[in-house]
PDBQT receptor file of N, H, CA, C and O in Angstrom, charges set to zero:
ATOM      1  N   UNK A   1      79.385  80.032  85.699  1.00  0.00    +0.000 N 
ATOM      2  CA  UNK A   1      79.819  78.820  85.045  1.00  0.00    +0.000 C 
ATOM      3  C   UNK A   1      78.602  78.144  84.427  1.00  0.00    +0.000 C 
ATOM      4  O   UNK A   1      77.643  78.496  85.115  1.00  0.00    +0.000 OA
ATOM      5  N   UNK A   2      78.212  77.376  83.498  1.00  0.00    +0.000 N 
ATOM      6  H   UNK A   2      78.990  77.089  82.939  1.00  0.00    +0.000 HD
ATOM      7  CA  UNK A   2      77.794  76.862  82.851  1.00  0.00    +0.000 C 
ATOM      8  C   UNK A   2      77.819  75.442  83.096  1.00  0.00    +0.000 C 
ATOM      9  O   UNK A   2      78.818  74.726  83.023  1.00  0.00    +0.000 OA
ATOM     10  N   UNK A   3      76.263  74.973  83.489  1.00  0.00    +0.000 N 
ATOM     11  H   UNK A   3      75.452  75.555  83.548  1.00  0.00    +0.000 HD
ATOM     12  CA  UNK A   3      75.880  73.529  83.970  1.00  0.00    +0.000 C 
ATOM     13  C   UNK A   3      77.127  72.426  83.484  1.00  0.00    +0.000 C 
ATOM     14  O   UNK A   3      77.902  71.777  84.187  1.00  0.00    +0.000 OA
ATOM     15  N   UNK A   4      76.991  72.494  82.062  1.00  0.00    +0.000 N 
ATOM     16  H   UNK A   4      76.362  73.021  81.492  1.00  0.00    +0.000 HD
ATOM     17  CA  UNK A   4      78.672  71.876  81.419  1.00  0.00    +0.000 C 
ATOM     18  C   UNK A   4      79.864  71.905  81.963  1.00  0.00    +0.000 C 
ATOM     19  O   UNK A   4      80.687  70.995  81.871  1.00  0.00    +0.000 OA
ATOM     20  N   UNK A   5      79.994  72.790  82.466  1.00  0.00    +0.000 N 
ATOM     21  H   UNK A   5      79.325  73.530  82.540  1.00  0.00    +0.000 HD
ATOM     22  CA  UNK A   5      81.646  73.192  82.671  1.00  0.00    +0.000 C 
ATOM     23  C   UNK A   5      81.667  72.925  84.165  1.00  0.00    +0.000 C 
ATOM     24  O   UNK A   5      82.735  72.495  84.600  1.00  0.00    +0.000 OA
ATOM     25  N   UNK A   6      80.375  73.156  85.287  1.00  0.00    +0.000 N 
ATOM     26  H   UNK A   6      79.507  73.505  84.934  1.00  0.00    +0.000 HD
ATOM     27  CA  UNK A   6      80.054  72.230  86.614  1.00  0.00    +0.000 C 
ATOM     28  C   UNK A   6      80.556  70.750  86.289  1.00  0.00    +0.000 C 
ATOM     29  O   UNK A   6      81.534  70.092  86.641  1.00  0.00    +0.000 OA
ATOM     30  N   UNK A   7      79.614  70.550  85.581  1.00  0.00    +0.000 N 
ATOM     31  H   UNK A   7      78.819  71.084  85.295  1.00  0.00    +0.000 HD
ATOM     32  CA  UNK A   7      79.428  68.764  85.593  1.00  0.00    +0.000 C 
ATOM     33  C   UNK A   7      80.765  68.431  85.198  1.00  0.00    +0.000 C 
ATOM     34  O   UNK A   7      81.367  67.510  85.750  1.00  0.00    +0.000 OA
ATOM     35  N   UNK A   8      81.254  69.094  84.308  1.00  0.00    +0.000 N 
ATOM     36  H   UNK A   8      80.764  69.842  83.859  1.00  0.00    +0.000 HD
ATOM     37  CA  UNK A   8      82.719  68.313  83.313  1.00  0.00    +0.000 C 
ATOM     38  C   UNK A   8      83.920  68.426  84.877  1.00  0.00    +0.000 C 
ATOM     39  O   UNK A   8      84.459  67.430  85.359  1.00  0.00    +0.000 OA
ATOM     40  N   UNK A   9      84.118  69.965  85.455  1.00  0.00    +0.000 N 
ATOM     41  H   UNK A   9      83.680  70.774  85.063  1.00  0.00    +0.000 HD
ATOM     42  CA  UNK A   9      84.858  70.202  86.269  1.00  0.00    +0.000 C 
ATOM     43  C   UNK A   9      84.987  70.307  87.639  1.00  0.00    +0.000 C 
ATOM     44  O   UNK A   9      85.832  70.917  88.294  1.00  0.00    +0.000 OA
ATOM     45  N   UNK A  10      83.866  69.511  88.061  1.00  0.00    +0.000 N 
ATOM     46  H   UNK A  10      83.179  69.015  87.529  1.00  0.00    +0.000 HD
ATOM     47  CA  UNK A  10      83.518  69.327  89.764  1.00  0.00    +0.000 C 
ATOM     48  C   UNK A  10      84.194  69.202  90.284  1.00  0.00    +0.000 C 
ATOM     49  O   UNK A  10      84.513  70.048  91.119  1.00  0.00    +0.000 OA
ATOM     50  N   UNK A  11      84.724  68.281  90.154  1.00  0.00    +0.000 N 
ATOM     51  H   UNK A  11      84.465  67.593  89.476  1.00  0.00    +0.000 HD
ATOM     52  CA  UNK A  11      86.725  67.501  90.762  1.00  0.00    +0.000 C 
ATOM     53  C   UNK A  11      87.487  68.864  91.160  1.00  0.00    +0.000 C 
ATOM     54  O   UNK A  11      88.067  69.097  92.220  1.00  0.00    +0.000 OA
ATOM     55  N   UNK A  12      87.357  69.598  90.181  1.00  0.00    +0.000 N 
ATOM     56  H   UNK A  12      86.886  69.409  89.320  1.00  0.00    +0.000 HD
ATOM     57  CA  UNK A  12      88.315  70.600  90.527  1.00  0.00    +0.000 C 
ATOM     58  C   UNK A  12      87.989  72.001  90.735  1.00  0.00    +0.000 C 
ATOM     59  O   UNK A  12      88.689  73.014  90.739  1.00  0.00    +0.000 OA
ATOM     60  N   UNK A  13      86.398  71.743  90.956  1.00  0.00    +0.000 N 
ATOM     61  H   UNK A  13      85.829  70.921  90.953  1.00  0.00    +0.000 HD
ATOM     62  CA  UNK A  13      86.328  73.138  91.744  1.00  0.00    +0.000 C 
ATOM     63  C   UNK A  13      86.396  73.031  93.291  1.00  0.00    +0.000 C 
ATOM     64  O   UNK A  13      86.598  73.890  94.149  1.00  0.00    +0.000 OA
ATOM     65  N   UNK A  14      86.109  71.389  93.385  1.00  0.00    +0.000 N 
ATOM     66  H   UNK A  14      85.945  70.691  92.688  1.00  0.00    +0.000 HD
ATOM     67  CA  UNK A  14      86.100  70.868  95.151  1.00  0.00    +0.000 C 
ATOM     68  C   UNK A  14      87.491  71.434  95.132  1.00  0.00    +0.000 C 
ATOM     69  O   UNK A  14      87.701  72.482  95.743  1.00  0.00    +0.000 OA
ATOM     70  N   UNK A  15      88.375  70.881  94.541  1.00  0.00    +0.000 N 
ATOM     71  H   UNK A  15      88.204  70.030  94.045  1.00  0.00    +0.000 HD
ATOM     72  CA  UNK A  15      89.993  70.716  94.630  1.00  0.00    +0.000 C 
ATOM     73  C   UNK A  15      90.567  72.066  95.205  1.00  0.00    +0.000 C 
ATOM     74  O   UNK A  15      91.279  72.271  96.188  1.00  0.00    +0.000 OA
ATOM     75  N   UNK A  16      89.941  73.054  94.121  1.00  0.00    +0.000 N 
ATOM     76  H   UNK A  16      89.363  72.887  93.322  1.00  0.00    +0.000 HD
ATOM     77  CA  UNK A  16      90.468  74.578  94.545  1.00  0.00    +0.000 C 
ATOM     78  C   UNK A  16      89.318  75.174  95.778  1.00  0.00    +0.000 C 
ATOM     79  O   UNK A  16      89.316  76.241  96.391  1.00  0.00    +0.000 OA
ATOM     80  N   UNK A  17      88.657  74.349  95.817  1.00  0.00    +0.000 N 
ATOM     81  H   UNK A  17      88.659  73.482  95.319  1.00  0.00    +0.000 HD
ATOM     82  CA  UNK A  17      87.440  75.404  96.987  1.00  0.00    +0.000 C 
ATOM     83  C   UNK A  17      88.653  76.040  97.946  1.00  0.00    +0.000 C 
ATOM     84  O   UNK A  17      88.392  77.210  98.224  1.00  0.00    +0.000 OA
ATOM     85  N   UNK A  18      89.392  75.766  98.286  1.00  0.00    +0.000 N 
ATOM     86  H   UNK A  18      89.604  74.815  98.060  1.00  0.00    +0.000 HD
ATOM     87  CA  UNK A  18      90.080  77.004  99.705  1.00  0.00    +0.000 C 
ATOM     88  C   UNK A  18      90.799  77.708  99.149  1.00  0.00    +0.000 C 
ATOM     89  O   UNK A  18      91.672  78.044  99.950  1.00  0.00    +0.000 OA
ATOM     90  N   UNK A  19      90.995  78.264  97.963  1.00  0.00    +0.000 N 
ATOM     91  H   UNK A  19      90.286  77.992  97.312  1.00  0.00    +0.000 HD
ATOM     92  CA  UNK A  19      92.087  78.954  97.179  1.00  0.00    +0.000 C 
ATOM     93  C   UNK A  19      91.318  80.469  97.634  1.00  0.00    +0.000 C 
ATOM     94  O   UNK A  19      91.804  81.531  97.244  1.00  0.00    +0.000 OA
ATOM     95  N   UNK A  20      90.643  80.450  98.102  1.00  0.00    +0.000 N 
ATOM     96  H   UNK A  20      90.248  79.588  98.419  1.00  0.00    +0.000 HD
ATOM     97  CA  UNK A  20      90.209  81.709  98.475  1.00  0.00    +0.000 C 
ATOM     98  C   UNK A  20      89.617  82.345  99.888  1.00  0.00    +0.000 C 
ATOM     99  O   UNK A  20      89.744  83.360 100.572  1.00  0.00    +0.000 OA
ATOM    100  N   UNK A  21      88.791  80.925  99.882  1.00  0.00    +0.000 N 
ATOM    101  H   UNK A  21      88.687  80.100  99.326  1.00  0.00    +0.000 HD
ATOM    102  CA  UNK A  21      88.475  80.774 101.889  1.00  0.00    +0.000 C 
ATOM    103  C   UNK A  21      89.105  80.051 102.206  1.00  0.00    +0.000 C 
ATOM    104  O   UNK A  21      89.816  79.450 101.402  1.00  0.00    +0.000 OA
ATOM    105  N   UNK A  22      89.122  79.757 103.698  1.00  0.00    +0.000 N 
ATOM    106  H   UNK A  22      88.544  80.245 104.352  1.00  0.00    +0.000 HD
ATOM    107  CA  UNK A  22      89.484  78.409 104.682  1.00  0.00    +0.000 C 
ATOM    108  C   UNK A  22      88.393  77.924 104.897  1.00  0.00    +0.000 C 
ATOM    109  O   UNK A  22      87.724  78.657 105.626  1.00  0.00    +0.000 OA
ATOM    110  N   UNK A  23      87.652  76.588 104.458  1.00  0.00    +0.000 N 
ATOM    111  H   UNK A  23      88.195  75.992 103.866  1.00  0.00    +0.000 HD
ATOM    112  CA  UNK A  23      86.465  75.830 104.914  1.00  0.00    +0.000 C 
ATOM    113  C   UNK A  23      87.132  74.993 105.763  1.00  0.00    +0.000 C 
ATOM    114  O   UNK A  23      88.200  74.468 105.448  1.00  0.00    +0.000 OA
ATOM    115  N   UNK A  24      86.742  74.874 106.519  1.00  0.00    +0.000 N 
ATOM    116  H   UNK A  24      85.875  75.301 106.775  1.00  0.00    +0.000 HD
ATOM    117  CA  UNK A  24      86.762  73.997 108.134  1.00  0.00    +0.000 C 
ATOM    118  C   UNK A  24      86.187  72.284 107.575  1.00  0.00    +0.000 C 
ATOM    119  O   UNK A  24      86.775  71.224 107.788  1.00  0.00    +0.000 OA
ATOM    120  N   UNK A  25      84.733  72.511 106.740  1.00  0.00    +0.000 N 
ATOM    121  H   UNK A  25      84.256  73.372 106.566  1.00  0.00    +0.000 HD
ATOM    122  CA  UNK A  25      84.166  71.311 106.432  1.00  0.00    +0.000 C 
ATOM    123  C   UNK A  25      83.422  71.812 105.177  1.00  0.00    +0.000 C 
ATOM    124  O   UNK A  25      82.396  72.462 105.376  1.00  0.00    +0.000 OA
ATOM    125  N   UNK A  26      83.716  71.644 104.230  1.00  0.00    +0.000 N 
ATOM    126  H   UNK A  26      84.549  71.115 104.068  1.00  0.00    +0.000 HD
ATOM    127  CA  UNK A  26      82.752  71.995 102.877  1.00  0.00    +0.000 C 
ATOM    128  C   UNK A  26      81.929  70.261 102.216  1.00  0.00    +0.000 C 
ATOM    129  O   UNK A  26      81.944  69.920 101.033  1.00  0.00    +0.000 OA
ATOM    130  N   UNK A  27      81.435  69.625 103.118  1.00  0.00    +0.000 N 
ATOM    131  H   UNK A  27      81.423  69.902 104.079  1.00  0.00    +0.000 HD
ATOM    132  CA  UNK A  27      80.694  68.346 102.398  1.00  0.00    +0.000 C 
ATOM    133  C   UNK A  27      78.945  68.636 102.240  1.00  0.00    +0.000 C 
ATOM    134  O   UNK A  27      78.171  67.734 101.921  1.00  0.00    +0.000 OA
ATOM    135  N   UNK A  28      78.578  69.823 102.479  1.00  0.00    +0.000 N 
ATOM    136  H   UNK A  28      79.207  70.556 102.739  1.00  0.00    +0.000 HD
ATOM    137  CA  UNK A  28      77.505  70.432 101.874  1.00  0.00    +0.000 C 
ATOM    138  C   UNK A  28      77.866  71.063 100.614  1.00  0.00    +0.000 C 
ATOM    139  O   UNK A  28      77.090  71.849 100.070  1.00  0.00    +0.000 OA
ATOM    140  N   UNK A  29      79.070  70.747 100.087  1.00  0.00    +0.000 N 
ATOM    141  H   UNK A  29      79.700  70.109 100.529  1.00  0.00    +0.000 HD
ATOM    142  CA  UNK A  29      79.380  70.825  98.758  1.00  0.00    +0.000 C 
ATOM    143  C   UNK A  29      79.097  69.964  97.932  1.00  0.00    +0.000 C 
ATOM    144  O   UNK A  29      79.886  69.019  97.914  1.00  0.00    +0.000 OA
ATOM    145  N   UNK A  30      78.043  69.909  97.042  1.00  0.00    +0.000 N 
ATOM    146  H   UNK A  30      77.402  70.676  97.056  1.00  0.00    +0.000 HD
ATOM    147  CA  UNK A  30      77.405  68.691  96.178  1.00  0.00    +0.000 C 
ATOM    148  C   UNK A  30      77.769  69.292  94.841  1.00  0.00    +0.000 C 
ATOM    149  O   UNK A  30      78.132  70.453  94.651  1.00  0.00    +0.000 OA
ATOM    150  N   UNK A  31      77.618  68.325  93.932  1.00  0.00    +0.000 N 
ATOM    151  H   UNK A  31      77.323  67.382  94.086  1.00  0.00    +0.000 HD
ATOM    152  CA  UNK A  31      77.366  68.879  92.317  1.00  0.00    +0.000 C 
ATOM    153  C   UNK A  31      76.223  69.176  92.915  1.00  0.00    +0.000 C 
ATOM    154  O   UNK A  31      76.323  70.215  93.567  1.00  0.00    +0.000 OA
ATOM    155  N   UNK A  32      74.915  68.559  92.967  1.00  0.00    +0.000 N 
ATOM    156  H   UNK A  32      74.834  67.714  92.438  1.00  0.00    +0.000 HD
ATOM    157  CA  UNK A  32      73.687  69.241  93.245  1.00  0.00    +0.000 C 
ATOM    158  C   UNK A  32      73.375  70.611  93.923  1.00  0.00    +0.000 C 
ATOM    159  O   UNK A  32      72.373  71.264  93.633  1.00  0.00    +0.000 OA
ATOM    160  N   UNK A  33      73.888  70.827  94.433  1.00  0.00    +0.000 N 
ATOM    161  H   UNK A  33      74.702  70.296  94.668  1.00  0.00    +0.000 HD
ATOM    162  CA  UNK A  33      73.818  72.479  95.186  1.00  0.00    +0.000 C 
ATOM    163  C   UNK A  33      74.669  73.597  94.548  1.00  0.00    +0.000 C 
ATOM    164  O   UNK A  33      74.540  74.816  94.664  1.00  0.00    +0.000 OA
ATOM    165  N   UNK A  34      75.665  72.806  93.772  1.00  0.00    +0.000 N 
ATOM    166  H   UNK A  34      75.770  71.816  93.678  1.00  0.00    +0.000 HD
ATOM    167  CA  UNK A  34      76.632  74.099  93.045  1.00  0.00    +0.000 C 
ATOM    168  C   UNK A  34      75.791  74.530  91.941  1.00  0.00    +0.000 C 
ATOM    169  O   UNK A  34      75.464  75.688  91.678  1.00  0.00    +0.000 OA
ATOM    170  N   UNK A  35      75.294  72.820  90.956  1.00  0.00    +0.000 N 
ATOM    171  H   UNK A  35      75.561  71.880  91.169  1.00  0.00    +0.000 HD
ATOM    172  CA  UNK A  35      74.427  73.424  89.978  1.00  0.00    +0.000 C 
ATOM    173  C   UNK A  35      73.235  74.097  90.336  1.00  0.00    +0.000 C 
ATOM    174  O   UNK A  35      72.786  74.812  89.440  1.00  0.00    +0.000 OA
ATOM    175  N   UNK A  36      72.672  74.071  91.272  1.00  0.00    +0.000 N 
ATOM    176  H   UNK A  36      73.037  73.491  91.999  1.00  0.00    +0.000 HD
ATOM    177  CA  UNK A  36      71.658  74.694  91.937  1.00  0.00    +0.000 C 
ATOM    178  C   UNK A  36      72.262  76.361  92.190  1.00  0.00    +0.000 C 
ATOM    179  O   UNK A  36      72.005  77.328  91.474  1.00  0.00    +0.000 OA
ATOM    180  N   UNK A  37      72.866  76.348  93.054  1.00  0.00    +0.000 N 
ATOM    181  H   UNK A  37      73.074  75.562  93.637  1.00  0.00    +0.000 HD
ATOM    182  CA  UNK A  37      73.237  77.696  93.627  1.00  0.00    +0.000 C 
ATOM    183  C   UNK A  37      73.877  78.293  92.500  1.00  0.00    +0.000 C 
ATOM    184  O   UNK A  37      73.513  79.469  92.515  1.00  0.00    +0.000 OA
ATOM    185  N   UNK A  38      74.691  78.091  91.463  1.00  0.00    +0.000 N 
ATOM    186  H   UNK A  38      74.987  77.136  91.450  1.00  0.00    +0.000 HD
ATOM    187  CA  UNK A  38      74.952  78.968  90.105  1.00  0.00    +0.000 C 
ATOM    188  C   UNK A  38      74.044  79.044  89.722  1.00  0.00    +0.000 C 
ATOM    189  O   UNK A  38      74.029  80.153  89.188  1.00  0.00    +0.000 OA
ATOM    190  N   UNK A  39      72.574  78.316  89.509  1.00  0.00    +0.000 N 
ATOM    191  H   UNK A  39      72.587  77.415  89.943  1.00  0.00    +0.000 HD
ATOM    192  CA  UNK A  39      71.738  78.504  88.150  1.00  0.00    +0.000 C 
ATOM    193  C   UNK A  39      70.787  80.385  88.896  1.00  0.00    +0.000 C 
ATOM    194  O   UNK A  39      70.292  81.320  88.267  1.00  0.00    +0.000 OA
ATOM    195  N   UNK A  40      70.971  80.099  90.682  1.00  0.00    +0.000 N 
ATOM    196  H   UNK A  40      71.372  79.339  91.193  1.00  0.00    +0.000 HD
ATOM    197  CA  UNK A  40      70.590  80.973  90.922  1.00  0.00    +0.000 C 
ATOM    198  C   UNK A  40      70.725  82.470  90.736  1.00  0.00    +0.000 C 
ATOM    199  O   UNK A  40      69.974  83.445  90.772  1.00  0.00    +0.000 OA
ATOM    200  N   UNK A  41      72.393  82.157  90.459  1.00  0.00    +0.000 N 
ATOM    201  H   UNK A  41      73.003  81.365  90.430  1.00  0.00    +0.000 HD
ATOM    202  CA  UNK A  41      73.211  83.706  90.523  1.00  0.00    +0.000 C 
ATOM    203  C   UNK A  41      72.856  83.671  89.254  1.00  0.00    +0.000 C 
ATOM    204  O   UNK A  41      72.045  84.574  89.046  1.00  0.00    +0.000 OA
ATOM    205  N   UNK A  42      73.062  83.106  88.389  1.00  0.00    +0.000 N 
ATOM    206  H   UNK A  42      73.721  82.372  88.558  1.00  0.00    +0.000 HD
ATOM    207  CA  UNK A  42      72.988  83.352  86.393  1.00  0.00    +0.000 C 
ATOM    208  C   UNK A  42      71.746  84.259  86.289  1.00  0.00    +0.000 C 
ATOM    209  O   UNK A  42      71.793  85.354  85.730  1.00  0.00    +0.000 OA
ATOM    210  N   UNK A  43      70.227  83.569  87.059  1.00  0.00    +0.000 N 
ATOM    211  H   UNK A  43      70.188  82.678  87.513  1.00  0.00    +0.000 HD
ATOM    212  CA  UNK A  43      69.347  84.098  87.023  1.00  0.00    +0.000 C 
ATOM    213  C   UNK A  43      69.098  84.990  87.262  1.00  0.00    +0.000 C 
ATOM    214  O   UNK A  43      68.443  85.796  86.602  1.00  0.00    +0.000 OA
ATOM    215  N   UNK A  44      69.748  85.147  88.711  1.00  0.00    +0.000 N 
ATOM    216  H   UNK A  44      70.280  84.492  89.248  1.00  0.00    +0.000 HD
ATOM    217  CA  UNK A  44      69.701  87.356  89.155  1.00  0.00    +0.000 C 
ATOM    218  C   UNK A  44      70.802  87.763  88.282  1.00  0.00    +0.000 C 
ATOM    219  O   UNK A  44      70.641  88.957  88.027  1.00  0.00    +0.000 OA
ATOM    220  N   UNK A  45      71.734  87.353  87.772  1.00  0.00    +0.000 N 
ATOM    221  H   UNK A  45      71.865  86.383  87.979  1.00  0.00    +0.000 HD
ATOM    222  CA  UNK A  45      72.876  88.414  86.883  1.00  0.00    +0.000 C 
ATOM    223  C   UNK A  45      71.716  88.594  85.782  1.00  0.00    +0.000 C 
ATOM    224  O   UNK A  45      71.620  89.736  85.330  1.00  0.00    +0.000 OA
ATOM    225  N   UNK A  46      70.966  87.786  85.368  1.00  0.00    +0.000 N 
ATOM    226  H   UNK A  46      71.044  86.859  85.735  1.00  0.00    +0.000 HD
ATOM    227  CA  UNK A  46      70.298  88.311  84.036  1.00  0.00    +0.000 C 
ATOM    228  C   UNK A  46      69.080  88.963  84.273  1.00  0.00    +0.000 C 
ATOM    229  O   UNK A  46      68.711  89.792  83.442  1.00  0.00    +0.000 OA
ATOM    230  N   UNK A  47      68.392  88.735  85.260  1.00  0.00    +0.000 N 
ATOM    231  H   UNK A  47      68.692  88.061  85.935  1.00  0.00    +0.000 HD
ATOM    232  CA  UNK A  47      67.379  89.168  85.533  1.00  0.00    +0.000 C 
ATOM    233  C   UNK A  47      67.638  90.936  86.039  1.00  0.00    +0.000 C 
ATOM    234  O   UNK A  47      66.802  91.838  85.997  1.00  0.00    +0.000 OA
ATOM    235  N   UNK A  48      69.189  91.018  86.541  1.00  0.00    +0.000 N 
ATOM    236  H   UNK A  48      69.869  90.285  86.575  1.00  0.00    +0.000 HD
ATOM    237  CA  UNK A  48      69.277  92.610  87.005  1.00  0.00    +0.000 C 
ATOM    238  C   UNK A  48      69.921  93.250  86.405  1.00  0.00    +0.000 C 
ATOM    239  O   UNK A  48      70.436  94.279  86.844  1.00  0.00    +0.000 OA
ATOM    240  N   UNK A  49      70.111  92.684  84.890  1.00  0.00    +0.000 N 
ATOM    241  H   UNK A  49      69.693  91.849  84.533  1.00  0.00    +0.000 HD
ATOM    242  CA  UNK A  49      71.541  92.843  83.619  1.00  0.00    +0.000 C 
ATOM    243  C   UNK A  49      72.421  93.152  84.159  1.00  0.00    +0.000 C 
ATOM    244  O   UNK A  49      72.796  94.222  83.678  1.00  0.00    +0.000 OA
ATOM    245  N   UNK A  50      73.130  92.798  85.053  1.00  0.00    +0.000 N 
ATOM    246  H   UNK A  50      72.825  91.929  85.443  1.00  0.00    +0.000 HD
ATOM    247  CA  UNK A  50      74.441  92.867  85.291  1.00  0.00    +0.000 C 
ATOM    248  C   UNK A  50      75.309  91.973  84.497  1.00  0.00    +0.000 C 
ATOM    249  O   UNK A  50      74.831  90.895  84.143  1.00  0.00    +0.000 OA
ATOM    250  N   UNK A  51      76.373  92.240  84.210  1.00  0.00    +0.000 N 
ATOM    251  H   UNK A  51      76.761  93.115  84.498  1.00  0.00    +0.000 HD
ATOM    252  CA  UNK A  51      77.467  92.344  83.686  1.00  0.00    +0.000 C 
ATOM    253  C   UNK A  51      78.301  90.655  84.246  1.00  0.00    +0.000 C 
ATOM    254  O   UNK A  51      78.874  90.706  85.334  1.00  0.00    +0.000 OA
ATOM    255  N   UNK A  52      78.313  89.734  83.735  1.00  0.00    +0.000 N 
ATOM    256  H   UNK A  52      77.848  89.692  82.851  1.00  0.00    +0.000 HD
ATOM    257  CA  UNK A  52      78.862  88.545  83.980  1.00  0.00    +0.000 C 
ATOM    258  C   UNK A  52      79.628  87.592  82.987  1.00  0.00    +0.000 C 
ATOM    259  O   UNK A  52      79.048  87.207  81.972  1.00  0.00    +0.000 OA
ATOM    260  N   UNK A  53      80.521  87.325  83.175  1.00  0.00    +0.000 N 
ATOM    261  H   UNK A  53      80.993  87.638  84.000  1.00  0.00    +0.000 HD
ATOM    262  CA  UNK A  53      81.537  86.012  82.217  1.00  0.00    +0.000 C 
ATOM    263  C   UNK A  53      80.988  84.821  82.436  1.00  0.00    +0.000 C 
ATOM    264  O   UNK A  53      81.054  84.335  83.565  1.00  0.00    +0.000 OA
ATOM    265  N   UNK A  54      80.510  84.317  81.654  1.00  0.00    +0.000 N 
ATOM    266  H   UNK A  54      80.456  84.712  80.737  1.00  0.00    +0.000 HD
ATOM    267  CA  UNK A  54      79.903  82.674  81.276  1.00  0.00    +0.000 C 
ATOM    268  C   UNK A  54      80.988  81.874  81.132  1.00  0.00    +0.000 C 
ATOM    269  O   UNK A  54      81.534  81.869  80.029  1.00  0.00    +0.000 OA
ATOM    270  N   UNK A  55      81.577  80.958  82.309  1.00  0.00    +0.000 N 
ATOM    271  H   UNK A  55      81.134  80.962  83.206  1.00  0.00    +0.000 HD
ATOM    272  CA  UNK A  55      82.363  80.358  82.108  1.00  0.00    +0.000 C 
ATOM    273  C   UNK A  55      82.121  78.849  81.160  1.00  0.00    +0.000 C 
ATOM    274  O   UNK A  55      81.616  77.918  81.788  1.00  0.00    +0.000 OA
ATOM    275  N   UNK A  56      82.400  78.661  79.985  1.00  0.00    +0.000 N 
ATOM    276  H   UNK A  56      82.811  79.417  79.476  1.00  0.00    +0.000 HD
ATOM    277  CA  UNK A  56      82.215  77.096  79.802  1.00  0.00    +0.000 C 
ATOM    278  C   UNK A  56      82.854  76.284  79.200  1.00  0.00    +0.000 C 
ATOM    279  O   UNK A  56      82.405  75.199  78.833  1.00  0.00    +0.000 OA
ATOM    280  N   UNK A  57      84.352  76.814  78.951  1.00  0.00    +0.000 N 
ATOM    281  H   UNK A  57      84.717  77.696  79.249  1.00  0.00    +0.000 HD
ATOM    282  CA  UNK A  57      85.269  75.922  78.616  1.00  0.00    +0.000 C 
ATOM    283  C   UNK A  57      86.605  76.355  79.409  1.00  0.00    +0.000 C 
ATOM    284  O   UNK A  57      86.522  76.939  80.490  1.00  0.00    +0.000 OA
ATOM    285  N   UNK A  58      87.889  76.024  78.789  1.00  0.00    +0.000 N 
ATOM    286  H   UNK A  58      87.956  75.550  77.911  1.00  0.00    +0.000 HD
ATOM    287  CA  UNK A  58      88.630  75.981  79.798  1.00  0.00    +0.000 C 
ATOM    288  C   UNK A  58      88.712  77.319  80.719  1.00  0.00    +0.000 C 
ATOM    289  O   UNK A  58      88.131  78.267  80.191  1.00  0.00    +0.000 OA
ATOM    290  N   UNK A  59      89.233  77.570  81.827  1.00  0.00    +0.000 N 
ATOM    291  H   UNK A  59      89.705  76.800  82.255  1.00  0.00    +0.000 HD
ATOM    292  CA  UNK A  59      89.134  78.783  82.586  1.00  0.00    +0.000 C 
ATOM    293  C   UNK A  59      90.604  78.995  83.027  1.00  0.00    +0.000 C 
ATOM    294  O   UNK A  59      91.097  78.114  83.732  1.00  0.00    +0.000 OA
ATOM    295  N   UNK A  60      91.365  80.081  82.684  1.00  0.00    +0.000 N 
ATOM    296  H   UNK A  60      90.964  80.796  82.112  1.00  0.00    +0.000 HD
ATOM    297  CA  UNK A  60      92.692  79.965  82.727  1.00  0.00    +0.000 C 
ATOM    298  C   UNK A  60      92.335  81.664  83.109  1.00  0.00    +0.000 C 
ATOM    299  O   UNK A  60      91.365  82.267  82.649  1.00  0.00    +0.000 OA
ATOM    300  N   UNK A  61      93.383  82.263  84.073  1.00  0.00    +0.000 N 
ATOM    301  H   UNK A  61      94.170  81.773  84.446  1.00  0.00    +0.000 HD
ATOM    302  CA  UNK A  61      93.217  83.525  84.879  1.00  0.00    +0.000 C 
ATOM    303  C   UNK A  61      94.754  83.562  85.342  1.00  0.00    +0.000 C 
ATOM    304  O   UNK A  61      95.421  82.627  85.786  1.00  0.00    +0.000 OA
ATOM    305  N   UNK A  62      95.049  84.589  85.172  1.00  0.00    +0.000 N 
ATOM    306  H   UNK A  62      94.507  85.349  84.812  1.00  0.00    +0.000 HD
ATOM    307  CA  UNK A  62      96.160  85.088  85.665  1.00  0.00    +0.000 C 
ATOM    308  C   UNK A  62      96.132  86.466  86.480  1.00  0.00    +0.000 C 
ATOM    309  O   UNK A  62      95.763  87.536  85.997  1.00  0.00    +0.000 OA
ATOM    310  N   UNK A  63      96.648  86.243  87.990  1.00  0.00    +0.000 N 
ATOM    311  H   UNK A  63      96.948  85.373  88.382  1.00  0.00    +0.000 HD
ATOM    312  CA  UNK A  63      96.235  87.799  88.764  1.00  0.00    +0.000 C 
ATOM    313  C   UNK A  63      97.206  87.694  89.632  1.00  0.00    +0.000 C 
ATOM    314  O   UNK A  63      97.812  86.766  90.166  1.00  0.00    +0.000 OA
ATOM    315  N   UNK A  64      97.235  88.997  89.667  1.00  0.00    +0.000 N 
ATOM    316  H   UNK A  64      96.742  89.752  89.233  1.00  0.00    +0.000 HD
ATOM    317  CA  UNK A  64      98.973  89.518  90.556  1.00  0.00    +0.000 C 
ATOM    318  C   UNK A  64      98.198  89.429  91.696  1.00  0.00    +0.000 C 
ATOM    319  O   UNK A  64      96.980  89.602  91.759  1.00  0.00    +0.000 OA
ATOM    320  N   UNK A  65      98.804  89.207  92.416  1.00  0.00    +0.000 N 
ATOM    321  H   UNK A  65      99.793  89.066  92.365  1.00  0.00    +0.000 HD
ATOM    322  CA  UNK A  65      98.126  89.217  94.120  1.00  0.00    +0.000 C 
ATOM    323  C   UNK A  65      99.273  89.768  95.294  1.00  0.00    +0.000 C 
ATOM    324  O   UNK A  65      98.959  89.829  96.482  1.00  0.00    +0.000 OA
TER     325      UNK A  65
């Protein structure tokens, strides 16, 4: 994701955080640590060219589950 699309959509990445885990307590969830901890992964995806989607405008996904 893209610092932009953090900052614009924080609200609602807190919102969905358990759509995938069960957090017990996620308030070590900051904007500050998300933008932190993405800028980290961006850096090893590019630094090891791996293969990554730059999220930075709307994010709409559809998956059979």
């Amino acid at each position: 994701m893209s610092e932009s699309y953090i900052k614009n959509h924080f609200h609602d990445i807190k919102r969905n955080a358990n759509a995938i885990e069960h957090r017990l307590d996620d308030t070590y969830c900051t904007l500050e640590r998300v933008l932190e901890e993405n800028a980290q992964v961006l850096e090893l995806a590019q630094k090891n060219r791996a293969n990554y989607i730059l999220i930075d405008d709307e994010y709409k996904i559809n998956i059979d589950l």
